[in-house]
C-alpha positions as CSV (number, residue, x, y, z in Angstrom):
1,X,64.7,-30.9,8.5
2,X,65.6,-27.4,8.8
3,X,67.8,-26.4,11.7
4,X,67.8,-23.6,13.7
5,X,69.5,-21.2,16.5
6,X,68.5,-19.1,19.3
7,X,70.3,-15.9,20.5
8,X,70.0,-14.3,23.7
9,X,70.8,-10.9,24.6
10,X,70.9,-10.6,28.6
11,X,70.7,-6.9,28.7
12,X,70.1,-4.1,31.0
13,X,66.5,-4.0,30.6
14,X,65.4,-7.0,29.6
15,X,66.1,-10.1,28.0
16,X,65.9,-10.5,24.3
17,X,65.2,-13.6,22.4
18,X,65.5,-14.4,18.7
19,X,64.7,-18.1,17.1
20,X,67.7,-17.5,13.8
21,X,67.2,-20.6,10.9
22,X,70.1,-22.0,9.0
23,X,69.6,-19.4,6.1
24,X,69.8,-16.1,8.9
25,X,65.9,-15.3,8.5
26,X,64.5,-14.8,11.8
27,X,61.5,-17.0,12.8
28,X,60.6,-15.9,16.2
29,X,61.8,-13.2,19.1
30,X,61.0,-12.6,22.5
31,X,61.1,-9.4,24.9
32,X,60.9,-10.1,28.7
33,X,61.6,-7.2,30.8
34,X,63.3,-7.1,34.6
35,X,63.8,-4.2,36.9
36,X,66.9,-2.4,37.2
37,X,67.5,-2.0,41.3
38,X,69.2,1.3,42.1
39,X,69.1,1.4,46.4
40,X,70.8,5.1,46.2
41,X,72.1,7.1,44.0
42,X,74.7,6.3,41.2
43,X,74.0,2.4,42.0
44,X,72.6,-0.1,39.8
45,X,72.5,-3.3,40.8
46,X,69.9,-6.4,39.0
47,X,68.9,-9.8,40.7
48,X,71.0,-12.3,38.4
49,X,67.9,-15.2,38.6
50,X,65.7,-12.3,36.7
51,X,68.5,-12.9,34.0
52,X,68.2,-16.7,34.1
53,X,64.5,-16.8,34.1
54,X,63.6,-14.0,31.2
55,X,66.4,-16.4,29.3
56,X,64.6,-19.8,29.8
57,X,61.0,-18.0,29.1
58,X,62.4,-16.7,26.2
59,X,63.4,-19.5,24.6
60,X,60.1,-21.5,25.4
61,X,58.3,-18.8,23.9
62,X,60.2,-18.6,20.5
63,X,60.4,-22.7,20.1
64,X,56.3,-22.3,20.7
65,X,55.6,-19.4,18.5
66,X,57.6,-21.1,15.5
67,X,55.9,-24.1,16.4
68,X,58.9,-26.0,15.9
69,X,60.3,-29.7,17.8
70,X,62.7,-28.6,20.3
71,X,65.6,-30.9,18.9
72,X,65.4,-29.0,15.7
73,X,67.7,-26.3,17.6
74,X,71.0,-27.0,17.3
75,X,73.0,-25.0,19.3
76,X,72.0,-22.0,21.4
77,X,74.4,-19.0,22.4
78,X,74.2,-15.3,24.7
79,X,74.9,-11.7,24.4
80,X,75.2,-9.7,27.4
81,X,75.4,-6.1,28.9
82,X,79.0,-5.4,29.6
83,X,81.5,-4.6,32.6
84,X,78.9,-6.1,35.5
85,X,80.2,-8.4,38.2
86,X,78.8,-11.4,39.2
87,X,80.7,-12.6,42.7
88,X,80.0,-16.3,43.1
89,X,80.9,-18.6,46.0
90,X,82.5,-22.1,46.0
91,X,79.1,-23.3,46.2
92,X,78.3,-21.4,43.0
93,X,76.0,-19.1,44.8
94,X,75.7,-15.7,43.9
95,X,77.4,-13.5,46.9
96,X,75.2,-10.0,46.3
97,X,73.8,-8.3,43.7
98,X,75.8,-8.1,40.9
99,X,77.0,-3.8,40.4
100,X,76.3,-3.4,36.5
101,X,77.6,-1.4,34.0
102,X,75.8,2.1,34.8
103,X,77.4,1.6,38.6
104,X,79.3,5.2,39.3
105,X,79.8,4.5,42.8
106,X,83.8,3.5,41.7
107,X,84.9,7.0,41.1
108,X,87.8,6.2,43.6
109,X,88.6,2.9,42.6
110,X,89.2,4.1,39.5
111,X,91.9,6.7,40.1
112,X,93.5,4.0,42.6
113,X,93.8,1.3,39.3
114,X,94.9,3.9,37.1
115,X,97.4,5.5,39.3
116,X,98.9,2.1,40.8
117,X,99.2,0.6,37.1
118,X,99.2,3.4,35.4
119,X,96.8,5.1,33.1
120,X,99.0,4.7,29.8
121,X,99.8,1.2,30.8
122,X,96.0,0.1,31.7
123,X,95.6,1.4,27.8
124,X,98.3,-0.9,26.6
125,X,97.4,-3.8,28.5
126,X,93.3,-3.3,28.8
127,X,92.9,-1.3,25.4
128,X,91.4,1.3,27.4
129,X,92.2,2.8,31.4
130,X,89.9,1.5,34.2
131,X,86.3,3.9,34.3
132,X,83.5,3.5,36.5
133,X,81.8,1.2,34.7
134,X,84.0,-1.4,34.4
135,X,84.6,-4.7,36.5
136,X,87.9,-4.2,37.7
137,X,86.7,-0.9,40.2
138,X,83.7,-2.8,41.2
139,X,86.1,-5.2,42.8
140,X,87.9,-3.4,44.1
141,X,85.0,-1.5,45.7
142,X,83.8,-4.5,47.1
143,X,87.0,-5.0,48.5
144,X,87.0,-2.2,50.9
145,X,83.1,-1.7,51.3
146,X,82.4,-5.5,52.0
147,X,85.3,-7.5,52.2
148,X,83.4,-10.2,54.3
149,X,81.6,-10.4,50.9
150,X,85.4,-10.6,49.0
151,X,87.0,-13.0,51.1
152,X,83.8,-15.2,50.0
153,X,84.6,-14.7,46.1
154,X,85.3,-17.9,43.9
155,X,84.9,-16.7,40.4
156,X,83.6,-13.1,39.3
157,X,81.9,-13.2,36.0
158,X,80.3,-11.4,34.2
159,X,76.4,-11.2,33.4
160,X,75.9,-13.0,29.9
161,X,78.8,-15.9,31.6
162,X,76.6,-16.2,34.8
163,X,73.3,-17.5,32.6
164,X,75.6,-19.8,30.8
165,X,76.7,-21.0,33.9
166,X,73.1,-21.6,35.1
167,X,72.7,-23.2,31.9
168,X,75.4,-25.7,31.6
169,X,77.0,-25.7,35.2
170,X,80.5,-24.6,33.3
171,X,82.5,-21.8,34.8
172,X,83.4,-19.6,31.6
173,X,83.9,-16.7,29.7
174,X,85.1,-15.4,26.3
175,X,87.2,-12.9,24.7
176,X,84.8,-10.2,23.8
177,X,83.6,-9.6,27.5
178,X,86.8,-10.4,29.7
179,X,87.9,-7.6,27.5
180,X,85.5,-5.3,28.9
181,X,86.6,-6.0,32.4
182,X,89.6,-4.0,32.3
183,X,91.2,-6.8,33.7
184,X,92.2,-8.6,30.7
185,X,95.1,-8.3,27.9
186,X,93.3,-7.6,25.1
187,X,97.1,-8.6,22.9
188,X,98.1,-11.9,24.8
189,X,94.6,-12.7,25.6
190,X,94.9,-13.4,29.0
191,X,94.0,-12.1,32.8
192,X,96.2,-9.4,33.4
193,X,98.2,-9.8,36.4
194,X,99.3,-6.3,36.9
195,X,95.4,-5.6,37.2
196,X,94.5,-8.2,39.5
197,X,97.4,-7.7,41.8
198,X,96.0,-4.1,42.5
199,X,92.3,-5.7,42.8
200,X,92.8,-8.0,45.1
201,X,92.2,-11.2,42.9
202,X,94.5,-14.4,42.1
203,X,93.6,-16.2,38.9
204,X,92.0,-19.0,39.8
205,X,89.1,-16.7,40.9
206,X,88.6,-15.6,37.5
207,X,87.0,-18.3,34.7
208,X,88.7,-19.8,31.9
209,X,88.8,-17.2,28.4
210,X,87.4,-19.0,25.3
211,X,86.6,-17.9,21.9
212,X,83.4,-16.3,20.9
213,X,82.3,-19.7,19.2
214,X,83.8,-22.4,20.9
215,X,81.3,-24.3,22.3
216,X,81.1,-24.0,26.4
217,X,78.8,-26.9,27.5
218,X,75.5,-28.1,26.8
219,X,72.3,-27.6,28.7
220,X,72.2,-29.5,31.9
221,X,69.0,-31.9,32.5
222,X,67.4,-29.7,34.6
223,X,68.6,-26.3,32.0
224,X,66.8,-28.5,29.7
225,X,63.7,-29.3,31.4
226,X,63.3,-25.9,32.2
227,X,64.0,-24.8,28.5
228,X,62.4,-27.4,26.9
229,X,65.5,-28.4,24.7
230,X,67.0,-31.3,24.7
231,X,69.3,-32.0,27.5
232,X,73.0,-31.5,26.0
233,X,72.2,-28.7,23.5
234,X,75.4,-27.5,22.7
235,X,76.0,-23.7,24.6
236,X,78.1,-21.5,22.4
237,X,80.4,-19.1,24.3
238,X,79.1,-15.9,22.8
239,X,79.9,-12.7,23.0
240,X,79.5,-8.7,24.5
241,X,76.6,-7.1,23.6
242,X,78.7,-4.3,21.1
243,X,80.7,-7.7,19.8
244,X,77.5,-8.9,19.4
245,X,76.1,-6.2,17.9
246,X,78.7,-6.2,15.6
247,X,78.3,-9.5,14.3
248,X,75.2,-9.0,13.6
249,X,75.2,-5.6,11.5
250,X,78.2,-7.2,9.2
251,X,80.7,-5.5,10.9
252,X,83.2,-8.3,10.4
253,X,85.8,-7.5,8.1
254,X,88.0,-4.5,7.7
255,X,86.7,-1.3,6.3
256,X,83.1,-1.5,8.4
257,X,82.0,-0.2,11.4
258,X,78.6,0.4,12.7
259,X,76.8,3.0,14.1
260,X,74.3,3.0,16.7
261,X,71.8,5.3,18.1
262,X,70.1,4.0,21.0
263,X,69.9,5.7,24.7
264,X,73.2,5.8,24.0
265,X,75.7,6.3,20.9
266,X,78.2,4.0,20.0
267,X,80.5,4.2,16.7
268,X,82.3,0.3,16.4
269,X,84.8,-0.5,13.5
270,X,86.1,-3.9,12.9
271,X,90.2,-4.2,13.6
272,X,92.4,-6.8,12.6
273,X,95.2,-5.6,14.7
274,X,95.1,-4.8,18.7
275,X,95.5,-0.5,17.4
276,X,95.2,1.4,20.7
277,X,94.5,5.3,21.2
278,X,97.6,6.6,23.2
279,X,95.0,9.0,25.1
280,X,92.4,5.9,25.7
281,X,89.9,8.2,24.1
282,X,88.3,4.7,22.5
283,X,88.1,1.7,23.7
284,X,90.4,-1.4,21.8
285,X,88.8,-4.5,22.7
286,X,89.0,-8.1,21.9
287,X,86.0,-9.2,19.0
288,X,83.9,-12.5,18.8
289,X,85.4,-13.0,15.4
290,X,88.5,-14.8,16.4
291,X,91.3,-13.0,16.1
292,X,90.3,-10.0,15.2
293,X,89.7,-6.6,17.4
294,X,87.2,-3.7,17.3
295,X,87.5,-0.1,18.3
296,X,84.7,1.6,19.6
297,X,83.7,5.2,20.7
298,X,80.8,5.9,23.0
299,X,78.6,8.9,23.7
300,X,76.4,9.1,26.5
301,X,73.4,10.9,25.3
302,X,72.5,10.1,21.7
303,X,69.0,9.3,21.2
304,X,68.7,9.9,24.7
305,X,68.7,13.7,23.4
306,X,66.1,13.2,21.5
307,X,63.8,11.7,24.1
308,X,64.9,14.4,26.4
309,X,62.9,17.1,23.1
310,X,60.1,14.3,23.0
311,X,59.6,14.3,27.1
312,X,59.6,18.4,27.0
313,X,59.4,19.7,24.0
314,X,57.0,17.4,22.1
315,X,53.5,17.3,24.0
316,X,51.6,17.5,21.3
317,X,53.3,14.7,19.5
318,X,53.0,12.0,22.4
319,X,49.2,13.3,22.4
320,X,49.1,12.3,18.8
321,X,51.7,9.4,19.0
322,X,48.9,8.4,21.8
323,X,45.8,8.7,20.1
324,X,46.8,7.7,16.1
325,X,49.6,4.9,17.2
326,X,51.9,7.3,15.0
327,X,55.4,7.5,16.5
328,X,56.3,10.5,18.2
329,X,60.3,10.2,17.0
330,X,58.5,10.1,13.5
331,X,56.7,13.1,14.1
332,X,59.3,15.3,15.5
333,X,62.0,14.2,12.6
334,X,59.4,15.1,9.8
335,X,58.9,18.7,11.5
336,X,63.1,18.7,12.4
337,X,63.2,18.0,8.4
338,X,62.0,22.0,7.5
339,X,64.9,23.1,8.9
340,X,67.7,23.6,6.6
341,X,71.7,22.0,6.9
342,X,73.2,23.5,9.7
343,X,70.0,24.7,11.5
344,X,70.2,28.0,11.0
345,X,73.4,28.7,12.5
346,X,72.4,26.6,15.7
347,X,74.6,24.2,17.5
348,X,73.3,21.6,20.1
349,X,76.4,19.9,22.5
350,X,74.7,16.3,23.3
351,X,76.4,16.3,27.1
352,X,73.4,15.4,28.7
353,X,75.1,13.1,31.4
354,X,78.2,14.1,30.3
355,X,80.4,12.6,27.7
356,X,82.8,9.7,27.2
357,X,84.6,9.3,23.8
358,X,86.3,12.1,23.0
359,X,86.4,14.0,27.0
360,X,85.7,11.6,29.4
361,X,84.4,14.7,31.4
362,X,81.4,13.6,33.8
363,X,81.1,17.6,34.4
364,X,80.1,18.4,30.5
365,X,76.5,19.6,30.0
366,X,74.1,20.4,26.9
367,X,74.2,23.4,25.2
368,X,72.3,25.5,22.3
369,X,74.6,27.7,20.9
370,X,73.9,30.3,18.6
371,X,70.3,30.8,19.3
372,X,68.1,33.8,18.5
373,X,64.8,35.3,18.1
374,X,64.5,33.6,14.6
375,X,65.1,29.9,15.3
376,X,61.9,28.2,15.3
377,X,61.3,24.7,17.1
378,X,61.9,22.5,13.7
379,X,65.4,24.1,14.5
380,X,66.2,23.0,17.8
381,X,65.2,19.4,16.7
382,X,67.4,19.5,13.5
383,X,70.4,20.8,16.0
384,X,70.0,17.9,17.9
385,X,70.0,15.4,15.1
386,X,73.1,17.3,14.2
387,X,74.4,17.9,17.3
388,X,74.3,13.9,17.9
389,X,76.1,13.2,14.5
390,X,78.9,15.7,15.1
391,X,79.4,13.8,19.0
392,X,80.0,10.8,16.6
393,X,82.4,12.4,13.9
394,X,84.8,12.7,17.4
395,X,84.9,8.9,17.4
396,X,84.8,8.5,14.1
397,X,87.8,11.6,13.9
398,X,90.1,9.2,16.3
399,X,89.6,6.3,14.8
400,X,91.3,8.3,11.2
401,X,94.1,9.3,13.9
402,X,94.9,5.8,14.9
403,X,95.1,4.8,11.1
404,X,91.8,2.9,10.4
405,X,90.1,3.5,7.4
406,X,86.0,3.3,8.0
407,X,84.8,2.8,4.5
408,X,81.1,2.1,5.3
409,X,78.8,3.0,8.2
410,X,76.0,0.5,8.8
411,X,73.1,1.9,10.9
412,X,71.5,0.1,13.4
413,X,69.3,0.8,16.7
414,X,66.5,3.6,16.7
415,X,68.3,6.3,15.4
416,X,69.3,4.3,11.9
417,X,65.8,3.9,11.3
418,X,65.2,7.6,10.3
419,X,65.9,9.0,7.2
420,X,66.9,12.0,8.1
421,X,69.2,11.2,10.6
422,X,70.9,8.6,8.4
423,X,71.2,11.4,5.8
424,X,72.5,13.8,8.8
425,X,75.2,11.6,9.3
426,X,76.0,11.1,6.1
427,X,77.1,14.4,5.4
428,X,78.0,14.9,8.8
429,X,80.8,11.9,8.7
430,X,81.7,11.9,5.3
431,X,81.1,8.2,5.3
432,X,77.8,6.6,3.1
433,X,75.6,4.8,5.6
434,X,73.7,1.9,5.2
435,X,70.5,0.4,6.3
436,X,70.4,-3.4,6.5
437,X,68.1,-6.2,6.0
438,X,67.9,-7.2,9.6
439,X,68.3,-5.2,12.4
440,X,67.7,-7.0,15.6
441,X,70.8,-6.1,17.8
442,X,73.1,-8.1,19.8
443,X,70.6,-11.2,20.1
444,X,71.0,-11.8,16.2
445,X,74.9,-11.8,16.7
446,X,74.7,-14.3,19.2
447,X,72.3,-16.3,17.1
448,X,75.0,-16.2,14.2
449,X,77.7,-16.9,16.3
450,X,75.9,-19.9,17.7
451,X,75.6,-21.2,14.5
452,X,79.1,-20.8,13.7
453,X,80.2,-22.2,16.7
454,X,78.1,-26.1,15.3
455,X,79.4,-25.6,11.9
456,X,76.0,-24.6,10.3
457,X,78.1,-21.5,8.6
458,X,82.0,-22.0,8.0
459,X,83.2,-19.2,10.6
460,X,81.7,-15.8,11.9
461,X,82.5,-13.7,8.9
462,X,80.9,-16.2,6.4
463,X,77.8,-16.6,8.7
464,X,77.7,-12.7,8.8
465,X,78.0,-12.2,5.4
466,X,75.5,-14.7,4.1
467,X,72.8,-13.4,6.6
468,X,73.6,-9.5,6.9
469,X,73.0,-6.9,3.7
470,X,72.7,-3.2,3.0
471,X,69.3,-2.7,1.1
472,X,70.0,1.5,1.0
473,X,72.8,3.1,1.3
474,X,73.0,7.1,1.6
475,X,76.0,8.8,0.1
476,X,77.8,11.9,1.4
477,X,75.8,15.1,0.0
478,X,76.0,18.6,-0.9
479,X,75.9,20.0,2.8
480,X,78.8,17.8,4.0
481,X,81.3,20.6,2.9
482,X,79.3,23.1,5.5
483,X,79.1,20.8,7.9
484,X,83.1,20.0,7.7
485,X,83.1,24.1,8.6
486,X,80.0,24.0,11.4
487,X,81.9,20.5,13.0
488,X,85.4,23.0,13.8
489,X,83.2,24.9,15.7
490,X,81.4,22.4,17.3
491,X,84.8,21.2,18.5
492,X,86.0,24.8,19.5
493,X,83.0,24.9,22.0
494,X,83.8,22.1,24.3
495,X,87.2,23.5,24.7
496,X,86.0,26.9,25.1
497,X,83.2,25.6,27.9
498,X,85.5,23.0,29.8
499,X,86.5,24.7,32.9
500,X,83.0,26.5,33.0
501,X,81.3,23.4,33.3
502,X,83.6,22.4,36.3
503,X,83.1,25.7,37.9
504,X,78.9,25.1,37.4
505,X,79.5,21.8,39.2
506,X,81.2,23.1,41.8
507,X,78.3,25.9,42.3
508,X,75.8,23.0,42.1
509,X,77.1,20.9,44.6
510,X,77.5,23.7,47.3
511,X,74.3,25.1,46.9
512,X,72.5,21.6,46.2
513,X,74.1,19.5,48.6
């Protein structure tokens, strides 16, 4: 009888679903969607029983669509969003809505963390220094905003942990994700107590660290009857949703990283050593392959750019897009495919919401550069393709500076399904990209690492391996020597625009109070 896995991604917008058999072939997925709550400005906050109830839908509607017997699932296992914190009670109630990941509202929390520890030893010991979205400022935030709601804290964890604990009643995290708290030593793999100490926490409110596939607990009877699994079905740890992610695109062995084009942009490479970035440009965090590490670089506004030219500059192709069922990315790249490498002379800086890996400069904006009277539209559209790729090549530039070696890209998300772009970034990075046979995201990771975790596959890698392929691979072309000499100047332009965009947000905020 053949066995099979589910993975579940708990992410920021929904809750994704995949029914994995023992060969990797998925069988069945699942999308069920929950509102993001955001009572002012800056603030996100999500109901965590939204979390818990997408995830037992989801897994009653894959079991039903494969039309498979419940007990033919062997083990089950989540991905989550990152950095959120869930503040329970010793009654195991949830204290107030979690703050997630997108939360800015810790702007001074963070420069309290990173000037009472340290911002050069927050990278040694966290792999990266406290930012705005991580857990560590949220609790300290709620600290001095609502410390009747601190003094009431038992255990924070974080969103992917808190479904599992609805699941199996066991108080637990893993590597992947306490690494993303900023409260964590991502060497020793333990709490940090320098961090806590400035937060406010002892460690007994924080839940025990496991590995990515040790198996947490199984589902409780009434997990189960809400499910529709057996009672007991093993609960795999997990993993973060970029851990996650990286599992499932392959990126488990050294030499790989992935890249990945959603809203956001994120450029992941598998380490087998705890390597940190001196400046904390990247982020160095613990991996759901045991004993291993990855380093990843993040840009705000990747394909977000794009959907900012679809939303205003592309009209006509949501009018088509709306009326043919054609998709309007589609459209845009074929017509962003006339213009030639390097646009014409045009540069496009991706700073939409400003930028993270290389800046860290909430004040950067977008920019054209170099426009004139004879760029046409297919231009602009090319420069942002390119503009997108060369935001990337700065992760991607670090990661050579640390000493890793990236000797594959794997594509993955929206972006890494367009030809062009994959042969943009190509040339643009210098690095041949491949597209793979499955591309599901961080819900096929945790599917994988489930299956690890009950010994359908010997370990991660091998279950990785065996499932995840390149089926086309795009080698470096003729325009990647231009675009070495068009990227120098794409770097000279943040520099040259720094203080300007400090000064424009100062203007902004005293005439636009």
């Amino acid at each position: 009888m053949l066995r099979y896995v589910i993975g579940v991604d708990v992410g920021t917008t929904g809750a994704k679903t995949l029914l994995v058999d023992e060969r990797g072939r998925v069988a069945a997925g699942a999308f069920d969607e929950y509102p993001l709550l955001v009572p002012r400005p800056g603030w996100a906050e999500q109901e965590p029983d939204a979390w818990y109830e997408a995830t037992i839908h989801g897994i009653r509607k894959v079991v039903a669509q494969a039309g498979i017997r419940p007990d033919q699932v062997a083990a089950l296992s989540l991905s989550g969003q990152m950095h959120g914190s869930v503040f329970v009670d010793r009654s195991g109630q949830v204290i107030r809505r979690p703050l997630l990941w997108c939360d800015v509202r810790t702007a001074e929390e963070v420069r309290a963390i990173n000037e009472a520890v340290g911002r050069q030893r927050m990278v040694a010991i966290a792999g990266s220094p406290a930012m705005e979205g991580f857990t560590a400022p949220k609790v300290l935030w709620l600290r001095r905003h609502e410390p009747a709601h601190f003094d009431r804290i038992a255990s924070v964890l974080l969103p992917k942990d808190y479904v599992r604990f609805r699941l199996t009643g066991e108080l637990a995290t893993e590597v992947s994700d306490a690494a993303g708290s900023a409260m964590f030593d991502v060497e020793r793999g333990v709490w940090a107590p320098e961090v806590l100490e400035v937060v406010g926490l002892r460690p007994d409110q924080l839940p025990r660290v496991l590995r990515s596939v040790d198996v947490a607990g199984g589902l409780t009877r009434a997990a189960a009857e809400a499910s529709g699994l057996p009672p007991g079905t093993p609960v795999v740890a997990g993993g973060a949703d970029n851990a996650c992610g990286a599992v499932g695109a392959g990126v488990v062995r050294p030499g790989r990283a992935h890249v990945s084009i959603g809203s956001s942009g994120v450029l992941v490479t598998f380490a087998a050593t705890p390597s940190r970035d001196g400046g904390g440009r990247v982020h160095t965090f613990n991996h759901a392959v045991p004993g291993a590490w990855y380093v990843m670089g993040v840009m705000l506004a990747a394909g977000l750019s794009l959907r900012w030219v679809r939303d205003h500059l592309g009209q006509a192709e949501r009018a088509v897009a709306e009326l043919t069922g054609m998709d309007a990315y589609d459209l845009l790249t074929r017509e962003a495919a006339i213009s030639p490498p390097g646009a014409r002379g045009l540069w496009f800086l991706p700073y939409l919401n400003g930028e993270r890996t290389p800046h860290a400069d909430p004040y950067a904006r977008g920019v054209w550069f170099g426009l004139s009277a004879a760029h046409s539209r297919a231009d602009l559209i090319r420069s942002v393709l390119e503009g997108v790729a060369f935001g990337l090549r700065d992760s991607l530039e670090v990661f050579r500076e640390m000493g890793i070696e990236v000797k594959e890209l794997r594509a993955i998300g929206g972006g890494g399904k367009s030809p062009l772009w994959r042969r943009v970034l190509a040339d643009v990075l210098g690095v041949p990209i491949a597209r793979l046979n499955v591309d599901e995201g961080p819900a096929y990771g945790a599917a994988l690492l489930a299956g690890a975790g009950v010994g359908i596959w010997p370990n991660v890698a091998e279950a990785s391996d065996a499932s995840v392929t390149p089926v086309e691979t795009v080698e470096p072309g003729e325009a990647s020597d231009d675009y070495r000499a068009r990227y120098r100047i794409f770097r000279s332009l943040y520099a040259a625009l720094k203080e300007s965009f400090r000064e424009a947000a100062a203007i902004s905020e005293a005439t636009n109070p």
